[in-house]
ZAMARGU-4260 file (C-alpha; in steps of 0.2 Angstrom, whole numbers, plus 5000, padded with zeros to 4 digits):
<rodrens>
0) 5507/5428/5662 | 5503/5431/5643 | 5494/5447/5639 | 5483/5434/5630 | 5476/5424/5644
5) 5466/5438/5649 | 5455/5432/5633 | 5449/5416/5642 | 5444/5426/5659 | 5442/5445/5658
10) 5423/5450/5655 | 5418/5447/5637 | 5411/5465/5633 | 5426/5473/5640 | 5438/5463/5628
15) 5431/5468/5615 | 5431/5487/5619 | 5450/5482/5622 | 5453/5473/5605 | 5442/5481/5594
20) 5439/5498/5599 | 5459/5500/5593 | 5456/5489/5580 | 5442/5501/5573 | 5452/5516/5575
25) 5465/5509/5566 | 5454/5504/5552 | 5448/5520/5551 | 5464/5527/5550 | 5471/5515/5536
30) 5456/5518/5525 | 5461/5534/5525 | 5476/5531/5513 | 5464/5527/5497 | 5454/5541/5504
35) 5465/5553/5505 | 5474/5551/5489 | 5457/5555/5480 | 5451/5568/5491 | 5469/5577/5487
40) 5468/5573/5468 | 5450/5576/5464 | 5452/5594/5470 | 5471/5596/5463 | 5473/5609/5449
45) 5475/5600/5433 | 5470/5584/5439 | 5451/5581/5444 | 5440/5569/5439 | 5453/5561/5428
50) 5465/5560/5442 | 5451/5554/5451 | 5445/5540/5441 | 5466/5536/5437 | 5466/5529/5456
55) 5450/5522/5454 | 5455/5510/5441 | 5471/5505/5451 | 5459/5502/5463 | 5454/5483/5461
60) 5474/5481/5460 | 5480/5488/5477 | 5466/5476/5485 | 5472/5462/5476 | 5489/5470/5484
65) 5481/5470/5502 | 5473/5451/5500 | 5490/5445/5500 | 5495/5455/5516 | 5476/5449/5524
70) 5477/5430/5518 | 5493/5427/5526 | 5491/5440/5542 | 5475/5434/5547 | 5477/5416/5541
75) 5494/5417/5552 | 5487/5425/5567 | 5471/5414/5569 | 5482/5400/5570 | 5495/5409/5582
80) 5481/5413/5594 | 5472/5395/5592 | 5490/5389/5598 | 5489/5400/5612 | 5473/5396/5617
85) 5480/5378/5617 | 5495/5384/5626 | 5507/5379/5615 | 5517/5395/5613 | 5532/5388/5603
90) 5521/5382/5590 | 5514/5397/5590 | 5533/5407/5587 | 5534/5394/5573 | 5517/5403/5564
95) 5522/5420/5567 | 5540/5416/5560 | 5532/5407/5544 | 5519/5421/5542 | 5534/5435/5543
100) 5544/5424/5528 | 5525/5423/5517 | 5523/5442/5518 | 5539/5445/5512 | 5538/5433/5498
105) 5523/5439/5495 | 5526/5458/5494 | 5541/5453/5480 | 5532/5443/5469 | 5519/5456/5468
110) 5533/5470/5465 | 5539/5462/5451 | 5523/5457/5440 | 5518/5473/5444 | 5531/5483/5436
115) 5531/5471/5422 | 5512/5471/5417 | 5507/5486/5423 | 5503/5494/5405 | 5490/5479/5403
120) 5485/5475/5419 | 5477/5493/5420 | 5470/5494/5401 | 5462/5475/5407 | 5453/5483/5421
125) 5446/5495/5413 | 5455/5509/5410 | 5452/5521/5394 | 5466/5531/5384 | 5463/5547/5394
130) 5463/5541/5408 | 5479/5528/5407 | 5492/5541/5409 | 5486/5545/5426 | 5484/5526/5430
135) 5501/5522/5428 | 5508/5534/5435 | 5501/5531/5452 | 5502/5512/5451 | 5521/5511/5446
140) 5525/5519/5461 | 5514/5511/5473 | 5521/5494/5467 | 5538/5497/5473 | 5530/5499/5489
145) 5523/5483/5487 | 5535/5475/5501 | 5529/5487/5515 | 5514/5487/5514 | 5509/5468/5512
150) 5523/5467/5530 | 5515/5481/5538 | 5497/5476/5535 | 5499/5458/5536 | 5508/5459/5554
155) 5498/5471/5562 | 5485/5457/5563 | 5500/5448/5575 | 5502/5462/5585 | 5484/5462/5589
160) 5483/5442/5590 | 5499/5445/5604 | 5488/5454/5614 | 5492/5473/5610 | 5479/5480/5602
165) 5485/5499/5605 | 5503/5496/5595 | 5493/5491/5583 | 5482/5504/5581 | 5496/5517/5585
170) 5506/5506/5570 | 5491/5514/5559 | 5491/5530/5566 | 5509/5533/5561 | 5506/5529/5544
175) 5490/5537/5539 | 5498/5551/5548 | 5512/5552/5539 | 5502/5550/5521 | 5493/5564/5525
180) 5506/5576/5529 | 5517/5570/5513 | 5501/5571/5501 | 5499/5591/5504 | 5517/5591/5502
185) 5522/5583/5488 | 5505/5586/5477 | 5504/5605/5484 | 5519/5608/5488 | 5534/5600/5476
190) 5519/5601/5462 | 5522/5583/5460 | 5503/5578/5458 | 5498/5559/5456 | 5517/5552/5457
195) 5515/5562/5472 | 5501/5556/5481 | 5508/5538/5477 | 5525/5541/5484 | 5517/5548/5502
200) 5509/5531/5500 | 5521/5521/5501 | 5533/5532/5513 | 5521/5529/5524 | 5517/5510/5523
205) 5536/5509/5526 | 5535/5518/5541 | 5525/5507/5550 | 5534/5494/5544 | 5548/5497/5553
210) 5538/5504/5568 | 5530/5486/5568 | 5547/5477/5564 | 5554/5486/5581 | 5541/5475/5591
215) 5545/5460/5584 | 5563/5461/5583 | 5564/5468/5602 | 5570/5455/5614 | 5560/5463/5628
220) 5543/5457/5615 | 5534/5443/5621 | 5534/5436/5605 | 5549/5437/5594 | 5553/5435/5576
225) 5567/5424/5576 | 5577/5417/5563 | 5576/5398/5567 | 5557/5399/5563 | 5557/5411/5547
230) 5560/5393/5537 | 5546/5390/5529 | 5536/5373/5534 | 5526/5366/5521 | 5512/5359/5533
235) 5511/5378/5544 | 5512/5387/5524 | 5497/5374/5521 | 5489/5378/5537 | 5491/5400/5535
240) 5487/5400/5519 | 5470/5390/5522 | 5465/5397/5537 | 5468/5418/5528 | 5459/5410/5512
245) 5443/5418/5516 | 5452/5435/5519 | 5459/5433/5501 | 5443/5428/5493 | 5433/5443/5499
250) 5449/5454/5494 | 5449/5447/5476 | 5432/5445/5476 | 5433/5463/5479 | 5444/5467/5464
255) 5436/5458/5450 | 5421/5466/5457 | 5430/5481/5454 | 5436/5476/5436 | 5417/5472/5432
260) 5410/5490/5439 | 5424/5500/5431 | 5422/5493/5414 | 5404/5493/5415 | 5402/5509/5422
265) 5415/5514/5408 | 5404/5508/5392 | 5388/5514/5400 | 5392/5532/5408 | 5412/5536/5403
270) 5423/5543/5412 | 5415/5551/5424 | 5404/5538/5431 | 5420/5528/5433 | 5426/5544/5446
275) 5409/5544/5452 | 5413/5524/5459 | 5430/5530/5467 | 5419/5541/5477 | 5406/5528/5483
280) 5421/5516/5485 | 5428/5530/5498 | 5413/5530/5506 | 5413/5513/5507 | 5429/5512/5514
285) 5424/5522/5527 | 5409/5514/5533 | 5414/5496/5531 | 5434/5498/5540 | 5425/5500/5558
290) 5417/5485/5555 | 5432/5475/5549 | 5440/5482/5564 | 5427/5476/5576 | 5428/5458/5568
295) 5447/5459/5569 | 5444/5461/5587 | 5430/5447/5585 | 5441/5434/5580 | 5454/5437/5591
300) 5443/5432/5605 | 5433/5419/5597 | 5449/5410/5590 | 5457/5409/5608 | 5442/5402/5617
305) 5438/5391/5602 | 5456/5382/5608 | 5450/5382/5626 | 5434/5376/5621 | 5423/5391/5630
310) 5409/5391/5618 | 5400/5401/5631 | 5411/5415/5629 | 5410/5412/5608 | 5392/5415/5608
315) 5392/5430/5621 | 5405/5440/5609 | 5394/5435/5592 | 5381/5444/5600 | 5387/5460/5606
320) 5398/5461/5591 | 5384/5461/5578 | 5372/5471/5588 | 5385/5485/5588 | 5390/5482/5569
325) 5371/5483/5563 | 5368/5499/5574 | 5385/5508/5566 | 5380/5502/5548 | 5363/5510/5549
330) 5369/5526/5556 | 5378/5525/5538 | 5365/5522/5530 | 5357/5537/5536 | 5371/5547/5531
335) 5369/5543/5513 | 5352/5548/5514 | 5351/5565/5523 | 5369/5571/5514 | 5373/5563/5498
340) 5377/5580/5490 | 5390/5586/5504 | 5397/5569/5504 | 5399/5570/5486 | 5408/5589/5485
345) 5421/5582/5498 | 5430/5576/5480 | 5423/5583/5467 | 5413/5599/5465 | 5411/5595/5444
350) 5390/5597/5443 | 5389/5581/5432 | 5399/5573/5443 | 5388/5578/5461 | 5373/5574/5449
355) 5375/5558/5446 | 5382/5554/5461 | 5369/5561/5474 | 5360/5546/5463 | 5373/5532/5463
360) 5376/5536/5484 | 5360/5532/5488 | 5353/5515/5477 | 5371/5508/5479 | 5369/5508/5499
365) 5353/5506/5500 | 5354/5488/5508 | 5369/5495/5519 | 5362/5490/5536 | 5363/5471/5535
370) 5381/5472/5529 | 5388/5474/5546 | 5381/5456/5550 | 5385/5448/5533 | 5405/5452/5537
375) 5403/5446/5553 | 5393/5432/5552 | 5404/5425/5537 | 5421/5425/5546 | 5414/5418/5563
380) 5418/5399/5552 | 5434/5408/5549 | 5437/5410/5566 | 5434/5394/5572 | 5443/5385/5561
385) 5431/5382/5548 | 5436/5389/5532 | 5428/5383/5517 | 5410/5389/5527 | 5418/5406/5529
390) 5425/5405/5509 | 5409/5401/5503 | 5399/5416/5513 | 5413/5430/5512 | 5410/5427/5491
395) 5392/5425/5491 | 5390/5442/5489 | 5405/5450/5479 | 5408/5434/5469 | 5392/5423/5467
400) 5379/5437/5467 | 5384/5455/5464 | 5395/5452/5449 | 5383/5442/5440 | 5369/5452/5443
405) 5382/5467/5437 | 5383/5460/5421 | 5364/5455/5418 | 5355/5470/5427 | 5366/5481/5415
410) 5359/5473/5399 | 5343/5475/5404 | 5344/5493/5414 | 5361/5501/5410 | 5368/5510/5422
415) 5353/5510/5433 | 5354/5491/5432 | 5373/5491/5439 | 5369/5501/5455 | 5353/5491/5460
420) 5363/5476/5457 | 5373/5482/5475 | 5357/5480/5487 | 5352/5466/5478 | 5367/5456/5481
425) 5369/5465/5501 | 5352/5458/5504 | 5352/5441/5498 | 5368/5438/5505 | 5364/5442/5521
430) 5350/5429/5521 | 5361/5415/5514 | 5373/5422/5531 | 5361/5421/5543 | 5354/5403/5539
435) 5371/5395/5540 | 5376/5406/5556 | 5362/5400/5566 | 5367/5382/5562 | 5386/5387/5566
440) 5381/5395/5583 | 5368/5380/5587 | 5382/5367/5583 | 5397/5372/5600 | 5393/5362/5610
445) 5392/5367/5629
</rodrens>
């Protein structure tokens, strides 16, 4: 018996201890990679706030990096785990092998516009003269690292889908392990400061790669990569690329979000307020990886037993799921309201610096409780095969309301006006969210 058929039986609450819990953790773990490069650099000798805000600007890029890994890694699982469900495990060998081929086109193309247009890409989002230097330094490494981590991200999301959770989150162990020990050493150690910080980066994306390449490439794996189903099929390509296209438009979404704030945040408070939003966007991180986790785990469960048509079981996961999401996001929220100062000094001790972020901390997250069901709410339609739902609600906030209000709350307020844009956008959202789940949920039948 398949690992998986235990998603159509075993007791709903303890699946998703078993798929997200590890899910979470692994989240956790991978956030830490941004995280860790800026907590290293922005206390580095000689580097600071400009290393600082140097990442933050080749920020928007590496999530535009990562939507290619998440469009066709949870594109490509969803549908391996609906083919499951609907016990057809050869067709389901046939997405995995397609999605393998994708990532690794994808993680070329990337490597090479990167190194082509990476002077302009980085002067388009944002970056000032000062601050360019650092930029590119960072970035041109971590785009020759392009290939491992669009594999090792976008397969992971298999390997949970497979029905091993605990792989995957040892898969992200491993590497957040590994950056961590290489950042102290090559930016403390070899003195090789932000070329440093990039190269553990990408050491350690290929790290997991090859750990997660082992699994797939063992005979004793349940489900193998195999060459006879690594040729791609236009209709499954079609099929991935639709079904992860929600994952892409939060990611992109995401990074012209982060184009907007940089360069905003740039002509209204300089340099500094542009390291200030690499803190937040730690933060951030930190908060909102559990909750991606626990929907990872989410649609693992939801997609299987939307093929075996246990609608009861869809509903039953829904709920527990967002209860515990809203719960974590509001112990956040306390957190940014009891110690935004220490928070802050984790990366940066500059006083202008902790002053204007103890104030950007607390307006930008001020709507941070309803966020945890916004994400969730919006890739339930993904998770049942519904797309363009989940498109339209993953960029309602990000694309159709928090950019926008960037722009036009900044002409009217400055600076203040791009921070209160953020709890605007989190709150209406969620509404829009909440309307359409109710109909989603009301409409499986049974």
């Amino acid at each position: 018996m398949r690992k998986t058929d235990s998603l159509g039986t075993d007791r709903v609450s303890a699946l998703l201890v078993r798929f997200s819990f590890p899910a979470i953790v692994g989240m956790v773990v991978n956030a830490l990679y941004n995280v860790v490069d800026r907590v290293f650099i922005g206390n580095a000798p000689g580097l600071g706030a400009h290393g600082l805000a140097g990442i933050t600007i080749g920020f928007p890029i590496m999530i535009a990096l990562q939507s290619i890994a998440l469009m066709i890694g949870v594109g490509g699982a969803t549908l391996f785990s609906i083919k499951l469900g609907e016990g057809k495990n050869e067709q389901a060998l046939e997405v995995l092998g397609n999605g393998f081929s994708l990532l690794l086109v994808g993680g070329t193309i990337f490597l090479l516009l990167g190194q082509v247009f990476l002077s302009p890409l980085l002067q388009l989002f944002g970056a000032s003269d000062v601050i360019l230097p650092y930029s590119a330094a960072y970035m041109r490494v971590i785009f020759f690292g392009a290939i491992f981590q669009v594999t090792s991200m976008g397969l992971n999301n298999f390997l949970r889908a497979d029905g091993q959770p605990k792989l995957a989150m040892i898969t992200m162990f491993m590497g957040a392990g590994t950056n961590i020990v290489l950042d102290a050493l090559f930016i403390y150690g070899l003195k090789m400061g932000i070329t440093g910080a990039a190269l553990a980066t990408i050491l350690a994306q290929g790290a997991s790669m090859t750990w997660i390449l082992f699994y797939f490439l063992n005979r004793r794996s349940q489900s193998r990569i195999r060459w006879k189903y690594m040729r791609l099929r236009p209709a499954m390509v079609q099929n991935i690329l639709l079904l992860g296209l929600p994952s892409f438009a939060l990611q992109i979404s995401n990074s012209i979000l982060g184009v907007v704030v940089n360069r905003s945040l740039l002509l209204h408070g300089g340099d500094i307020a542009v390291s200030v939003m690499g803190v937040i966007n730690s933060v951030q991180t930190l908060i909102l990886m559990p909750i991606i986790g626990l929907d990872q785990g989410v649609r693992t469960i939801v997609s299987f037993n939307f093929g075996a048509r246990r609608h009861d079981r869809i509903r039953e996961t829904e709920r527990l799921a967002i209860t515990a999401a809203t719960l974590y996001a509001l112990i956040g929220w306390v957190l940014t309201r009891l110690f935004p100062v220490q928070i802050i000094s984790i990366f940066n001790r500059e006083p202008d610096l902790v002053r204007f972020g103890v104030t950007a901390i607390r307006v930008w997250f001020w709507c941070l409780p309803v966020v945890g069901f916004q994400v969730l709410g919006a890739n339930f339609f993904q998770a049942i095969g519904r797309p363009g739902s989940a498109i339209v609600l993953t960029l309602a906030r990000q694309g159709f309301l928090l950019v926008p209000a960037i722009l036009l709350f900044s002409r009217q307020w400055g600076i203040d006006g791009i921070l209160y844009a953020a709890p605007f956008a989190d709150g209406l959202s969620a509404l829009i969210t909440a309307i359409s789940f109710y109909f989603g949920i009301r409409s499986l039948a049974g």
